[in-house]
Each structure stands twice: as C-alpha cells, then as structure tokens.
N, C-alpha and C positions, 0 to 999 in steps of 0.2 A: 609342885609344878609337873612333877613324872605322871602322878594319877593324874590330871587334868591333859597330860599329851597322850596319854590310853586309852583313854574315853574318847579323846579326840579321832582315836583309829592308828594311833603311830606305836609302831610297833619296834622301833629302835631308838636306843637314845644315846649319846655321847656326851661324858665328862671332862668339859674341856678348862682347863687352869693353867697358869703357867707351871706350876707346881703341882698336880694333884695328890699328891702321894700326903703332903704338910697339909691336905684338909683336917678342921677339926682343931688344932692346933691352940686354937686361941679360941674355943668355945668352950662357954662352964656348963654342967662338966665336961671336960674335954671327949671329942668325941676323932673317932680313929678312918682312913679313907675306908678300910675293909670293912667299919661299918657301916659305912652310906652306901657300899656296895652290896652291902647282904639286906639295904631297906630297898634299894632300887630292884634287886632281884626278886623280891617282894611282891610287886606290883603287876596286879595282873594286867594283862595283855601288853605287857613289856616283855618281848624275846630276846633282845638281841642289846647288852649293854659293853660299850668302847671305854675308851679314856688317854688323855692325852694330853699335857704332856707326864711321865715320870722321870723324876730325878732319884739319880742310885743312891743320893745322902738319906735319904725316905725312904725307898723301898724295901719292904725288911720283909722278915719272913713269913711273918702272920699275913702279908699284904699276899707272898705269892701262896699260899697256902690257901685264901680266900679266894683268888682267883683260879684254882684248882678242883675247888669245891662247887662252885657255882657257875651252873651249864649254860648262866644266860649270857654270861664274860666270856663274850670274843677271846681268842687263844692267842692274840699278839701282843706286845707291849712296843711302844715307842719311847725308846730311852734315848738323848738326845746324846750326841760325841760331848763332851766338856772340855 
C-alpha cells in the first residue's frame, strides 16, 4: 500500500494502530514494528514516516534504536499517559 501511495505523489505516511509497537505479533514468522519501519523507510519517494499510537509495554530498545537510525522517522513519539 506505501509503494502504491509514492507513486501516487505522497510523500508521508503514518502508522496508525492502537498498539503499533505489538505489530507483527501474531504473524509467522513473526515479524517486529522496527521491522516494518526499516521496509517503509525503504520505499522510495516516502520522506517522511509518523506513528501512533505507542504503548511503553512494547517499546523496547531495538524499536528506539530503529527509530534513531532512520532519517525518514519523524523525531517524536506519542506515548499515551496509562
């Protein structure tokens, strides 16, 4: 869907779940949020990728590590109060 919104001309995109960080969870083989973020960073004429929401029971450190690494991840995070 992301290579089909870049081709479209759209040059941001946001990950939006109740949970983003538990992506992947329940897919075989299981697959990790920080890696859907290093296939979206991927994608060319994608600049600018969001996400929201994150929960702290999820976020670990490969995730902020990932988001550290890759220049196309917005520098903010929304972690909701609990």
């Amino acid at each position: 869907e992301i290579e089909e919104l870049a081709r479209q001309g759209y040059r941001e995109v946001t990950l939006l779940g109740q949970n983003t960080d538990a992506y992947g969870r329940d897919l075989k083989p299981r697959v990790t949020f920080a890696e859907l973020l290093r296939t979206v960073h991927d994608v060319d004429g994608i600049e600018r990728i969001r996400f929201t929401t994150s929960h702290p029971r999820y976020f670990t450190k490969n995730l902020a590590q990932t988001c550290s690494e890759l220049s196309k991840v917005c520098e903010s995070f929304n972690v909701p109060f609990q």
